[in-house]
C-alpha positions as CSV (number, residue, x, y, z in Angstrom):
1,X,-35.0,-1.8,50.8
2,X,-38.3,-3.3,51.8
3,X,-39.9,-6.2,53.7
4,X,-42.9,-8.4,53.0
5,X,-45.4,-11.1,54.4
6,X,-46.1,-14.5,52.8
7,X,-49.1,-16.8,53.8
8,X,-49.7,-20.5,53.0
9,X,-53.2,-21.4,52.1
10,X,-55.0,-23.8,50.1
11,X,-54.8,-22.7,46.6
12,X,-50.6,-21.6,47.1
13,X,-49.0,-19.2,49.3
14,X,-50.1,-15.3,49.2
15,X,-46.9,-12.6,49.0
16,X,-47.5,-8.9,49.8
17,X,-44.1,-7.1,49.3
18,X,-43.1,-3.3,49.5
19,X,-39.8,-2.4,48.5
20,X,-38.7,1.4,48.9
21,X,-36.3,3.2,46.7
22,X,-33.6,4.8,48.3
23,X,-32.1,6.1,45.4
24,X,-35.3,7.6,43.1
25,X,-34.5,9.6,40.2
26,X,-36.5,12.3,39.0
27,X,-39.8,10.3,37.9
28,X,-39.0,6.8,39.8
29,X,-41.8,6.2,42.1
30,X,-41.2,6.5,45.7
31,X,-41.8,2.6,46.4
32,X,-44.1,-0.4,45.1
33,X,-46.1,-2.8,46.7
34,X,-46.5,-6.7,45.0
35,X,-49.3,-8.8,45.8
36,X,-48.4,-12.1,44.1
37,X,-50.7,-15.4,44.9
38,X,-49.2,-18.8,43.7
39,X,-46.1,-20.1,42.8
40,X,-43.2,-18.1,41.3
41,X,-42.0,-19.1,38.2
């Protein structure tokens, strides 16, 4: 589960994404942030 934010500027649009695990095993992180800038490919 997880939400994120995503800005257009001049050089491509900016992502910031967290996503939380709901199911973790033992050594699975809690959650992770992405910061992406550009395209996806």
């Amino acid at each position: 589960m997880g939400g994120g934010l995503r800005w257009n500027t001049i050089i491509g649009p900016v992502r910031v994404e967290y996503g939380y695990n709901l199911n973790r095993r033992t050594f699975d992180p809690e959650g992770t942030l992405h910061i992406a800038i550009g395209f996806p490919f």
